[in-house]
C-alpha positions in Angstrom: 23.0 -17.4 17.0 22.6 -14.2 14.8 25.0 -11.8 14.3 24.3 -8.3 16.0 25.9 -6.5 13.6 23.4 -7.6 10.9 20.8 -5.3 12.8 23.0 -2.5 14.2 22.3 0.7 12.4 25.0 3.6 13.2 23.6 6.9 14.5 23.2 9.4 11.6 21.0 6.3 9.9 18.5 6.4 12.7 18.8 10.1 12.8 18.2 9.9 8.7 15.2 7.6 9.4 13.3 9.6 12.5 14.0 13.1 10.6 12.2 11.5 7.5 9.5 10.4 9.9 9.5 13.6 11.9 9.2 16.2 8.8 6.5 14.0 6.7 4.6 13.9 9.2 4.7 17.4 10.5 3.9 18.5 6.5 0.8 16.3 6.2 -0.2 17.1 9.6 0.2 21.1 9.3 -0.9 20.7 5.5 -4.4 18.7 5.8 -6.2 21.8 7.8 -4.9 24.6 4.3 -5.6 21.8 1.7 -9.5 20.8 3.6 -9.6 24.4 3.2 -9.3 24.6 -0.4 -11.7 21.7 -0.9 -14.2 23.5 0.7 -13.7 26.7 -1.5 -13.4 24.8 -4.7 -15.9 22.1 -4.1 -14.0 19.1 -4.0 -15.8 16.7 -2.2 -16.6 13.4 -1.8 -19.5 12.8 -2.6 -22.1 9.5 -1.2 -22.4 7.3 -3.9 -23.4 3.6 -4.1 -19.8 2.4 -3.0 -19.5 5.5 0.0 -20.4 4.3 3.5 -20.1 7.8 4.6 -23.7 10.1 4.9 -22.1 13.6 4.1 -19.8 14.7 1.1 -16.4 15.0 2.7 -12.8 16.7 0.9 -11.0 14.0 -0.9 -7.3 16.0 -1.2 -5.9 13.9 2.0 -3.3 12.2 -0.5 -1.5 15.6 -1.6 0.0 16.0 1.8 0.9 12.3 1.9 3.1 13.0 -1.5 4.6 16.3 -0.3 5.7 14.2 2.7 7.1 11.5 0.8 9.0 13.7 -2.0 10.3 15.8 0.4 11.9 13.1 3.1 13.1 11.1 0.3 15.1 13.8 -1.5 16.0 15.0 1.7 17.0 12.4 3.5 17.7 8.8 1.9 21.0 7.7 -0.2 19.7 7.2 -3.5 20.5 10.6 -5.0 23.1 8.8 -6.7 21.2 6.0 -8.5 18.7 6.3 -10.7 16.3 4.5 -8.8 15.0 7.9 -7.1 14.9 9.5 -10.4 12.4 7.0 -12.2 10.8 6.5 -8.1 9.9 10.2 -7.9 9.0 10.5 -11.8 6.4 7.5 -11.7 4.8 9.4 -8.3 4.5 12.5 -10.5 3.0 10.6 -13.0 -0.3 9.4 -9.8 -0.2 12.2 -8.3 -1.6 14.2 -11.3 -3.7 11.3 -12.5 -5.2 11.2 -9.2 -5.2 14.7 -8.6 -7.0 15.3 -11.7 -9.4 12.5 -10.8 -9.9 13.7 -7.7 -11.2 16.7 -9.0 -12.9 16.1 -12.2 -13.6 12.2 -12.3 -11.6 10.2 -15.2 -13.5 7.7 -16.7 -11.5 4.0 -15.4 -9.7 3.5 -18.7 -7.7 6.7 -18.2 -6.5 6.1 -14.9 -5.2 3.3 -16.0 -3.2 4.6 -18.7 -1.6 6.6 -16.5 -1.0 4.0 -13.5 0.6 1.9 -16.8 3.2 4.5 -17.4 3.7 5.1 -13.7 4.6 1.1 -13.3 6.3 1.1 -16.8 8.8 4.2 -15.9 9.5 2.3 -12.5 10.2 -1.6 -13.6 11.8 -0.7 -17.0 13.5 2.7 -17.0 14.2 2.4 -12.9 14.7 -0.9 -13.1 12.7 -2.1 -9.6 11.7 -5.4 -11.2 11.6 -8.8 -9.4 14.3 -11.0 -10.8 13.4 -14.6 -11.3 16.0 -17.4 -12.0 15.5 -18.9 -15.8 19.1 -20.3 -16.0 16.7 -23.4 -16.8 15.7 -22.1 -20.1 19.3 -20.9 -21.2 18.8 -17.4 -22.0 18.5 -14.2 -20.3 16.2 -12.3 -22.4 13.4 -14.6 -21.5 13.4 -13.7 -18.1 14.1 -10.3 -18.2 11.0 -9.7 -20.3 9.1 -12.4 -17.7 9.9 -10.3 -14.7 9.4 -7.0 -16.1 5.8 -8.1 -17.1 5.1 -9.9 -13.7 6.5 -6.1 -12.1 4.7 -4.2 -13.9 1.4 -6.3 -13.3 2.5 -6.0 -9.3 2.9 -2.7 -9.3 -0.7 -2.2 -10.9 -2.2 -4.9 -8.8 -1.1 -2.8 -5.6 -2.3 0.7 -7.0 -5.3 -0.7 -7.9 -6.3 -2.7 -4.3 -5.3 -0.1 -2.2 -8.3 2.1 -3.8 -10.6 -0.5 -3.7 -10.0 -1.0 0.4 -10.4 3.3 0.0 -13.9 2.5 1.9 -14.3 3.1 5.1 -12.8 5.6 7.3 -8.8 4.3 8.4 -8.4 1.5 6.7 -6.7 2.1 3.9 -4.2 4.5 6.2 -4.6 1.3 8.5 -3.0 -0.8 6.1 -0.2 1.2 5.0 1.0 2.2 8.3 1.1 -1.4 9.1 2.9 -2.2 5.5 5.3 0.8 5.9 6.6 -0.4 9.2 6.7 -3.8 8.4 8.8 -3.0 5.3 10.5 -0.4 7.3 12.0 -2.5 9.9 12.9 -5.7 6.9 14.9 -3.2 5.3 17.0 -1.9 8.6 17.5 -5.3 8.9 19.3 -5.9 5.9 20.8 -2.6 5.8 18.6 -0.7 3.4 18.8 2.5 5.1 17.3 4.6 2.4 14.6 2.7 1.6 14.5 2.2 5.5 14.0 6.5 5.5 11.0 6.2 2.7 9.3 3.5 4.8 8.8 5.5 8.1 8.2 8.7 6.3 5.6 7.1 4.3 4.3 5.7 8.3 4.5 9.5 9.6 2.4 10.9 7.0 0.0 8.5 7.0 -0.5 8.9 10.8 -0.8 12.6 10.2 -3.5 11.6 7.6 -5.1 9.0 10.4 -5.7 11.4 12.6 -7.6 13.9 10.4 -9.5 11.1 8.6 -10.8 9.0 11.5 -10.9 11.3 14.8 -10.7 15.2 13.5 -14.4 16.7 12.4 -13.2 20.3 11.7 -10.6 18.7 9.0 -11.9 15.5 8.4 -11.0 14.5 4.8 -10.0 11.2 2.7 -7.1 10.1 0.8 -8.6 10.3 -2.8 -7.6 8.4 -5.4 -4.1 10.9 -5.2 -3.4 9.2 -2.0 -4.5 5.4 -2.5 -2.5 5.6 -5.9 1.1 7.1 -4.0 0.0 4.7 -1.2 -0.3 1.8 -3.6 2.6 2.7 -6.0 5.1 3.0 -3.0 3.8 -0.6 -1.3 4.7 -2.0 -4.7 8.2 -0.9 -4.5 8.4 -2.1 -0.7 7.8 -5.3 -2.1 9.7 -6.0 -5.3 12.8 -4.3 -3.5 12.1 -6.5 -0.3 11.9 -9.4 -2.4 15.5 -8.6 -4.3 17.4 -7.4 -1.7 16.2 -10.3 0.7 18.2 -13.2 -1.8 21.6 -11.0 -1.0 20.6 -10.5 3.1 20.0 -14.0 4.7 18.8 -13.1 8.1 16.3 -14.3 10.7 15.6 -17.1 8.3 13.5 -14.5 6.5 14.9 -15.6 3.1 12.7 -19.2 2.8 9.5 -17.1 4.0 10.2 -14.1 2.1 6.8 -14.7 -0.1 4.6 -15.4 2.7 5.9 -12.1 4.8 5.0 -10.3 1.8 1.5 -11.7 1.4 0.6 -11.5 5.3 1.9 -7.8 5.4 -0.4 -7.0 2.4 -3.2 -9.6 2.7 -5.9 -7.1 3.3 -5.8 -5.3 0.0 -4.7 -8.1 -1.8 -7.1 -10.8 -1.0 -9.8 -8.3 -0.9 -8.7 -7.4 -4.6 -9.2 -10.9 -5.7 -12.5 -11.9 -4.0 -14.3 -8.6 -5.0 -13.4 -9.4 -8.6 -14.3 -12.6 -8.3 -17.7 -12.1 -6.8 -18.5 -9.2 -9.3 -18.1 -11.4 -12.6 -19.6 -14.2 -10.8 -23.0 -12.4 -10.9 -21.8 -11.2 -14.3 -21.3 -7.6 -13.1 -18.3 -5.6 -14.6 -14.9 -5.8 -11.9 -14.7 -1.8 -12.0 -18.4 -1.7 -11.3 -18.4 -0.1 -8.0 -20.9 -2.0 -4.8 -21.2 -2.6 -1.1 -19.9 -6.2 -1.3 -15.9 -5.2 0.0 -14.9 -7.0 2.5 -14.3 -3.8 5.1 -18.4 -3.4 3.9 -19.3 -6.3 5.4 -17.2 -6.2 8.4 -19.0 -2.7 8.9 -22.0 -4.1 9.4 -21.0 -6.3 11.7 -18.7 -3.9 13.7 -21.5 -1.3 13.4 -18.3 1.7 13.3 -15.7 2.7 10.6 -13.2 2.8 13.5 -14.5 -1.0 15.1 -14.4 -2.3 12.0 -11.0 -0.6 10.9 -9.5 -2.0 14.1 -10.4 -5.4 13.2 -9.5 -5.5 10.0 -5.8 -4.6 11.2 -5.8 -6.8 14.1 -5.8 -9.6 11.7 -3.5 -8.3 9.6 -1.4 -7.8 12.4 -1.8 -11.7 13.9 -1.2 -13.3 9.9 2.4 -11.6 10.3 2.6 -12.6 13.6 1.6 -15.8 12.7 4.2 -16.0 9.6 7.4 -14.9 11.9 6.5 -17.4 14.4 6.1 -20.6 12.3 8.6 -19.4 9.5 10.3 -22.8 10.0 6.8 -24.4 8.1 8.2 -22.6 4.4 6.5 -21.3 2.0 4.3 -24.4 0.6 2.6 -24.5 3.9 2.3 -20.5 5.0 1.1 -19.4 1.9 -1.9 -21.9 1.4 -2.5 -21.2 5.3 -2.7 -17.7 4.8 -5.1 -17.9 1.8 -7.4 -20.8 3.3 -7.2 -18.4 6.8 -8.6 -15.4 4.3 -11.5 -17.5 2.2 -12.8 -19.2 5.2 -13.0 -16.1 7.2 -14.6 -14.0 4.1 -17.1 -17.1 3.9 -18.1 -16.9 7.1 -19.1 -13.2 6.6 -20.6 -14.1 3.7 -22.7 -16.6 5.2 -23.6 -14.5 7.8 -24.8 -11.5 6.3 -27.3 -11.1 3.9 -25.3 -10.7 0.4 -26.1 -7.3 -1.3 -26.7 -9.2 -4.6 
């Protein structure tokens, strides 16, 4: 039997956590219609490119709101104005949101952008110190594998920015993803009593259903995240999950703590695997991996689903079931969850592949 207590949260925490959720999404909802204004008066669009699956040239500012919501629940409303955790959190968003913004609006060539998304992760893991910590007692020293899991962070934390722009492709799904990631992580953390990082969680979720809204359903303000609002998006899942993974050692619950790897990879499959395979395929047929095509895996479900929000709702649903699936047979461990999981994703992108004529 599990001890109640472990999942009890007392009222002004819930109250902390709905209010976060409440206000970031009232800002990005209220915000969206003034900032697709300003898009349209500066010219800041989208435009249809080889890698766009939309017709029309669309604003691309979506993601500014999405910060504002974040910045201003988590300074408002989580317990970390005491650590220096939300001064290095807040300073490394800075850091995207201007990198992005500045994309957004004048195009930076790839090499730039990731400069920036280097200092973001850098001013997290080393000066905020949200790094995984791995056991080396094996190799009798300390310094080995502090500078082992700061470069495993870092390359995270970059991994995460970088696969949430790539899924950037079709109306929802990136949103999708996050909403689905946020909650997850939300609900991890009230289980072990991270309250605060329970608050940034579900007001990262109310501000990207805010953003949903506008960027699948609304055609007055319909506008996408940008490369502002995949970066934040990214940047925040990556602290989701090296915290999750950390705090989840000291918070044995639900038998959580044996699985804790395989939770992690079902709640951010999507973006991950896609990530992977899309590289892959790319210097397969000797093509460079920042070379942008059709050949995503949300492409080809398109074409299959025939609608952004079909193939948006499909996409989820699975992420949705590879949790589902995780929590249910958690009692399997790692070894056999997290080869399931990845053999579950290549068979299922081969059978696409197989189906569909390859753009290549």
């Amino acid at each position: 039997m599990f001890d109640s207590k472990l999942i009890m949260i007392d009222f002004p925490s819930w109250l902390m956590i709905t209010t976060g959720f409440i206000i970031s999404f009232m800002i990005t909802f209220f915000g969206i219609p003034s900032v697709h204004k300003i898009a349209r008066i500066k010219n800041i669009y989208d435009i249809p490119g080889i890698r766009a699956s939309h017709n029309v040239p669309i604003p691309r500012l979506g993601g500014t709101m999405i910060f504002a919501g974040i910045i201003i629940s988590s300074v408002l409303f989580t317990g970390l104005e005491k650590s220096v955790e939300l001064k290095y959190f807040i300073a490394g968003l800075l850091v995207l949101f201007f990198i992005g913004l500045k994309d957004d609006i004048i195009s930076l060539v790839y090499y730039k952008k990731a400069a920036g998304q280097l200092l973001a992760c850098i001013i997290l893991v080393i000066f905020g110190g949200i790094r995984v910590n791995l056991n080396c007692d094996f190799l009798g020293t300390g310094e080995i594998c502090y500078v082992v899991s700061t470069i495993l962070s870092i390359i995270l934390a970059m991994l995460l920015i970088n696969s949430l722009n790539f899924i950037d492709g079709i109306d929802g799904l990136a949103a999708g993803v996050g909403i689905i990631a946020s909650v997850s992580f939300g609900l991890w953390f009230i289980i072990i009593n991270q309250v605060s990082y329970a608050v940034i969680c579900f007001s990262l979720t109310g501000s990207l259903i805010a953003f949903f809204w506008y960027n699948v359903f609304s055609r007055k303000y319909k506008i996408f995240l940008g490369d502002t609002g995949s970066m934040v998006i990214g940047f925040l899942l990556a602290v989701f999950l090296i915290r999750s993974l950390e705090l989840n050692y000291d918070n044995s619950v639900f038998g959580f703590t044996d699985i804790a790897a395989s939770l992690v990879l079902a709640i951010l499959i999507v973006p991950v695997f896609d990530f992977f395979r899309i590289v892959f395929v790319r210097i397969l047929h000797g093509k460079s991996p920042f070379k942008a095509d059709h050949n995503h895996i949300h492409h080809k479900v398109l074409k299959l689903a025939g609608s952004h929000l079909k193939a948006t709702c499909v996409m989820l649903f699975v992420n949705i079931v590879l949790i589902s699936v995780v929590i249910l047979f958690r009692s399997l461990g790692n070894k056999i969850l997290i080869p399931s999981l990845l053999s579950i994703s290549i068979v299922l992108s081969l059978l696409l592949t197989i189906y569909l004529v390859d753009p290549y």
